[in-house]
C-alpha positions, 0 to 999 in steps of 0.5 A: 535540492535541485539535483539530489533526486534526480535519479530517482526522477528518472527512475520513477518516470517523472521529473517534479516541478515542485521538489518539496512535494517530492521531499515532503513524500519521502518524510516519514513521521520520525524525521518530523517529530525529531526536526523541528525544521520540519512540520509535515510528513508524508501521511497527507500525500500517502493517504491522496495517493492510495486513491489516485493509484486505486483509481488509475489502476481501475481505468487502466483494467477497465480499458484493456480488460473488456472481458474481465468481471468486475471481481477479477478486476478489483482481485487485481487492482487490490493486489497492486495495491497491497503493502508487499506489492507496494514496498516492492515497487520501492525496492527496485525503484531505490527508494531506502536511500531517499527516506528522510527517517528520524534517529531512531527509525533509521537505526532499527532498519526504517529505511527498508521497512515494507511499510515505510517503502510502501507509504512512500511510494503512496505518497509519491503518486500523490504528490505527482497528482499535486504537483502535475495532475492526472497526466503526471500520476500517469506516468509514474504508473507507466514507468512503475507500476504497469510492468508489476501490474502485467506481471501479476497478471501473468503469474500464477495467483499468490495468497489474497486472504481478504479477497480468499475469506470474501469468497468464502464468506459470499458462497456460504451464504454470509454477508462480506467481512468487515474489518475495525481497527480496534486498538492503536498503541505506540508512538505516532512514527511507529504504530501498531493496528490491531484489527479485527474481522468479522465474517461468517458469525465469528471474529479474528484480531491480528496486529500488524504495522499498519492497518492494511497488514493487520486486516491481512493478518486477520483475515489469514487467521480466519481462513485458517479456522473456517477451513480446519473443519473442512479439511478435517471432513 
Protein backbone atom coordinates (compact mmCIF):
# COMPACT_ATOMS: atom_id res chain seq x y z
CA UNK A 1 0.00 0.00 0.00
CA UNK A 2 3.09 2.28 0.30
CA UNK A 3 3.27 3.42 -2.92
CA UNK A 4 0.07 2.63 -4.68
CA UNK A 5 -1.46 6.26 -4.21
CA UNK A 6 1.22 7.97 -4.11
CA UNK A 7 0.02 10.05 -7.21
CA UNK A 8 -2.72 10.68 -5.94
CA UNK A 9 -0.88 12.02 -2.53
CA UNK A 10 0.71 14.47 -4.83
CA UNK A 11 -2.35 15.35 -6.61
CA UNK A 12 -4.52 16.09 -3.48
CA UNK A 13 -1.57 17.99 -1.82
CA UNK A 14 -1.07 15.83 1.24
CA UNK A 15 0.93 12.75 1.90
CA UNK A 16 -1.07 10.26 4.58
CA UNK A 17 0.65 8.82 7.34
CA UNK A 18 -2.03 6.23 8.08
CA UNK A 19 -2.79 4.95 4.17
CA UNK A 20 -5.58 2.77 5.50
CA UNK A 21 -7.56 6.05 6.10
CA UNK A 22 -6.96 7.05 2.74
CA UNK A 23 -7.97 3.48 1.46
CA UNK A 24 -10.66 3.32 3.75
CA UNK A 25 -11.96 6.91 1.92
CA UNK A 26 -11.85 5.39 -1.40
CA UNK A 27 -14.09 2.14 -0.24
CA UNK A 28 -17.27 2.73 -1.50
CA UNK A 29 -20.37 0.45 0.19
CA UNK A 30 -20.15 -2.05 -2.85
CA UNK A 31 -16.79 -3.30 -2.39
CA UNK A 32 -17.41 -3.92 1.46
CA UNK A 33 -20.91 -5.66 1.12
CA UNK A 34 -18.91 -7.91 -1.69
CA UNK A 35 -15.49 -8.61 0.27
CA UNK A 36 -15.65 -10.03 3.20
CA UNK A 37 -12.13 -8.91 4.09
CA UNK A 38 -13.43 -5.44 4.22
CA UNK A 39 -15.85 -4.11 6.97
CA UNK A 40 -16.08 -0.59 6.65
CA UNK A 41 -16.44 2.02 4.08
CA UNK A 42 -16.19 5.12 3.43
CA UNK A 43 -19.79 6.64 4.56
CA UNK A 44 -18.22 7.40 8.36
CA UNK A 45 -15.13 9.32 6.85
CA UNK A 46 -17.64 10.92 4.06
CA UNK A 47 -20.23 12.05 6.54
CA UNK A 48 -16.86 13.87 8.85
CA UNK A 49 -15.69 15.45 5.80
CA UNK A 50 -19.10 17.32 4.64
CA UNK A 51 -18.42 19.17 8.00
CA UNK A 52 -14.73 19.58 7.94
CA UNK A 53 -15.15 21.14 4.22
CA UNK A 54 -18.26 23.38 5.23
CA UNK A 55 -16.41 24.71 8.11
CA UNK A 56 -12.95 25.28 6.47
CA UNK A 57 -14.53 26.98 3.25
CA UNK A 58 -16.82 29.30 5.96
CA UNK A 59 -13.25 30.40 7.75
CA UNK A 60 -11.78 30.86 4.56
CA UNK A 61 -14.59 33.43 3.35
CA UNK A 62 -14.88 34.82 6.72
CA UNK A 63 -11.09 35.67 6.34
CA UNK A 64 -10.82 37.10 2.96
CA UNK A 65 -14.29 38.32 2.22
CA UNK A 66 -14.72 41.31 4.97
CA UNK A 67 -17.21 42.92 2.87
CA UNK A 68 -19.36 40.09 1.90
CA UNK A 69 -23.23 39.11 3.76
CA UNK A 70 -23.48 36.47 5.29
CA UNK A 71 -26.00 35.03 2.53
CA UNK A 72 -23.32 35.64 -0.45
CA UNK A 73 -20.97 33.71 1.75
CA UNK A 74 -23.05 30.70 2.67
CA UNK A 75 -24.31 31.25 -1.48
CA UNK A 76 -20.63 30.23 -2.16
CA UNK A 77 -19.76 27.89 0.32
CA UNK A 78 -23.04 25.90 -0.61
CA UNK A 79 -21.74 25.60 -4.08
CA UNK A 80 -18.37 24.48 -3.25
CA UNK A 81 -20.00 21.87 -1.69
CA UNK A 82 -22.72 20.58 -3.73
CA UNK A 83 -22.32 17.28 -5.49
CA UNK A 84 -21.55 18.48 -9.10
CA UNK A 85 -19.01 20.74 -7.95
CA UNK A 86 -17.53 17.85 -5.68
CA UNK A 87 -17.49 14.98 -8.37
CA UNK A 88 -15.70 17.73 -10.35
CA UNK A 89 -13.11 18.10 -8.20
CA UNK A 90 -12.37 13.93 -8.42
CA UNK A 91 -12.29 14.16 -11.91
CA UNK A 92 -9.56 16.47 -12.41
CA UNK A 93 -7.71 14.99 -9.23
CA UNK A 94 -7.95 11.42 -11.09
CA UNK A 95 -9.95 9.87 -8.46
CA UNK A 96 -12.05 6.90 -10.82
CA UNK A 97 -9.07 4.94 -11.04
CA UNK A 98 -8.60 4.59 -7.06
CA UNK A 99 -12.15 3.64 -6.18
CA UNK A 100 -12.38 0.33 -4.49
CA UNK A 101 -16.10 -0.65 -6.04
CA UNK A 102 -17.86 -3.90 -5.66
CA UNK A 103 -18.43 -6.08 -9.37
CA UNK A 104 -21.41 -4.98 -9.83
CA UNK A 105 -20.75 -0.93 -9.04
CA UNK A 106 -18.12 -1.00 -11.24
CA UNK A 107 -19.43 -2.62 -14.07
CA UNK A 108 -22.34 -0.27 -14.57
CA UNK A 109 -19.67 2.69 -14.67
CA UNK A 110 -19.58 3.43 -10.50
CA UNK A 111 -15.93 4.42 -10.92
CA UNK A 112 -17.15 7.72 -12.75
CA UNK A 113 -20.63 8.20 -10.82
CA UNK A 114 -20.69 11.83 -9.66
CA UNK A 115 -21.73 10.57 -6.57
CA UNK A 116 -19.45 8.05 -5.72
CA UNK A 117 -16.74 10.87 -6.89
CA UNK A 118 -18.24 13.42 -4.75
CA UNK A 119 -18.79 11.06 -1.43
CA UNK A 120 -14.95 10.15 -1.94
CA UNK A 121 -13.51 13.31 -2.16
CA UNK A 122 -15.96 13.94 1.10
CA UNK A 123 -14.31 11.15 2.53
CA UNK A 124 -10.98 12.27 1.92
CA UNK A 125 -10.88 15.34 3.75
CA UNK A 126 -11.99 13.67 6.71
CA UNK A 127 -9.57 11.12 6.78
CA UNK A 128 -6.81 14.01 6.43
CA UNK A 129 -8.74 15.71 9.65
CA UNK A 130 -8.15 12.09 11.25
CA UNK A 131 -5.23 11.11 10.10
CA UNK A 132 -3.13 15.08 10.57
CA UNK A 133 -5.93 17.44 11.82
CA UNK A 134 -7.01 20.86 10.73
CA UNK A 135 -3.44 21.49 9.26
CA UNK A 136 -3.46 18.51 7.09
CA UNK A 137 -7.52 19.06 5.92
CA UNK A 138 -5.99 22.52 5.04
CA UNK A 139 -3.89 21.52 2.58
CA UNK A 140 -5.74 19.51 0.53
CA UNK A 141 -8.14 22.84 0.52
CA UNK A 142 -5.15 24.67 -0.49
CA UNK A 143 -4.07 22.18 -3.30
CA UNK A 144 -7.82 21.29 -4.28
CA UNK A 145 -10.56 22.92 -3.39
CA UNK A 146 -9.34 27.00 -3.28
CA UNK A 147 -8.57 27.19 -7.24
CA UNK A 148 -12.63 25.66 -7.64
CA UNK A 149 -13.57 28.11 -4.82
CA UNK A 150 -11.83 31.40 -6.89
CA UNK A 151 -13.15 30.19 -9.83
CA UNK A 152 -16.73 30.38 -8.72
CA UNK A 153 -16.15 33.54 -7.45
CA UNK A 154 -15.28 34.69 -10.56
CA UNK A 155 -17.51 33.08 -12.90
CA UNK A 156 -20.92 34.23 -13.78
CA UNK A 157 -23.44 32.66 -11.12
CA UNK A 158 -24.91 29.08 -12.54
CA UNK A 159 -28.12 27.34 -11.37
CA UNK A 160 -28.45 26.96 -7.12
CA UNK A 161 -32.41 26.12 -7.23
CA UNK A 162 -32.38 25.51 -3.13
CA UNK A 163 -30.67 29.03 -2.52
CA UNK A 164 -32.91 30.40 -5.71
CA UNK A 165 -36.47 28.92 -3.96
CA UNK A 166 -35.09 30.42 -0.45
CA UNK A 167 -35.02 33.75 -1.94
CA UNK A 168 -38.24 33.37 -3.35
CA UNK A 169 -39.69 31.83 -0.47
CA UNK A 170 -38.20 34.85 2.09
CA UNK A 171 -39.33 37.67 -0.34
CA UNK A 172 -43.03 36.58 -0.67
CA UNK A 173 -43.01 36.58 2.84
CA UNK A 174 -43.05 32.63 3.38
CA UNK A 175 -40.80 30.79 6.01
CA UNK A 176 -37.48 28.79 4.41
CA UNK A 177 -38.20 25.68 2.64
CA UNK A 178 -37.54 22.45 4.09
CA UNK A 179 -36.64 19.46 2.67
CA UNK A 180 -37.34 15.33 4.27
CA UNK A 181 -36.27 12.71 2.89
CA UNK A 182 -39.43 10.66 2.67
CA UNK A 183 -38.38 7.29 0.83
CA UNK A 184 -35.24 5.17 0.53
CA UNK A 185 -35.63 2.22 -1.65
CA UNK A 186 -32.78 0.03 -3.23
CA UNK A 187 -29.53 -1.75 -1.82
CA UNK A 188 -27.51 -0.05 0.87
CA UNK A 189 -24.43 0.30 -2.28
CA UNK A 190 -26.91 1.76 -4.64
CA UNK A 191 -29.68 3.73 -3.08
CA UNK A 192 -32.30 6.22 -4.14
CA UNK A 193 -33.67 9.29 -1.97
CA UNK A 194 -36.85 10.56 -2.37
CA UNK A 195 -37.12 14.17 -1.14
CA UNK A 196 -39.53 16.15 -0.84
CA UNK A 197 -40.04 20.36 -0.29
CA UNK A 198 -42.00 22.20 1.54
CA UNK A 199 -42.27 26.01 0.52
CA UNK A 200 -44.31 28.70 -0.02
CA UNK A 201 -47.86 26.48 0.94
CA UNK A 202 -47.02 23.48 -1.39
CA UNK A 203 -44.87 20.46 -2.05
CA UNK A 204 -42.65 19.04 -4.55
CA UNK A 205 -40.77 15.27 -4.26
CA UNK A 206 -37.85 14.36 -6.74
CA UNK A 207 -35.46 11.55 -6.40
CA UNK A 208 -32.11 11.33 -7.08
CA UNK A 209 -28.94 9.14 -5.93
CA UNK A 210 -28.20 10.78 -3.11
CA UNK A 211 -30.19 13.32 -0.78
CA UNK A 212 -28.20 16.33 -1.85
CA UNK A 213 -29.32 15.83 -5.84
CA UNK A 214 -32.85 14.78 -4.84
CA UNK A 215 -33.29 17.97 -2.51
CA UNK A 216 -31.87 19.65 -5.83
CA UNK A 217 -34.21 18.29 -7.89
CA UNK A 218 -36.87 19.23 -5.92
CA UNK A 219 -36.26 22.33 -5.48
CA UNK A 220 -35.85 22.91 -9.19
CA UNK A 221 -39.42 21.41 -9.63
CA UNK A 222 -40.80 23.87 -7.16
CA UNK A 223 -39.31 26.84 -8.76
CA UNK A 224 -40.34 25.88 -11.89
CA UNK A 225 -44.39 25.95 -10.80
CA UNK A 226 -44.04 29.21 -8.25
CA UNK A 227 -42.32 30.81 -11.44
CA UNK A 228 -45.06 29.65 -14.19
CA UNK A 229 -47.47 32.06 -13.08
CA UNK A 230 -45.39 34.59 -13.22
CA UNK A 231 -44.10 34.16 -16.33
CA UNK A 232 -47.56 33.97 -17.45
CA UNK A 233 -48.40 37.50 -15.95
Amino acid sequence: MKHRYKDLEQSIGYRFRRKSLLELALTHPSFRYECSESSDDNQRLEYLGDAVLSLISAEYLFNNQPDAREGDMSKLRSRLTQDRTLARIGASIGLSPYLRLGRGEEKNGGAERASNLADAVEAIIGAAWIDGGARAAGKIFKQVFLPELMALQTAPTKSNPKGALQEYAQSHGFDIPQYETVETAGPEHDRTFTVEVSACGQSWSAAAGSKREAERRAASEALSALEQPQAEE
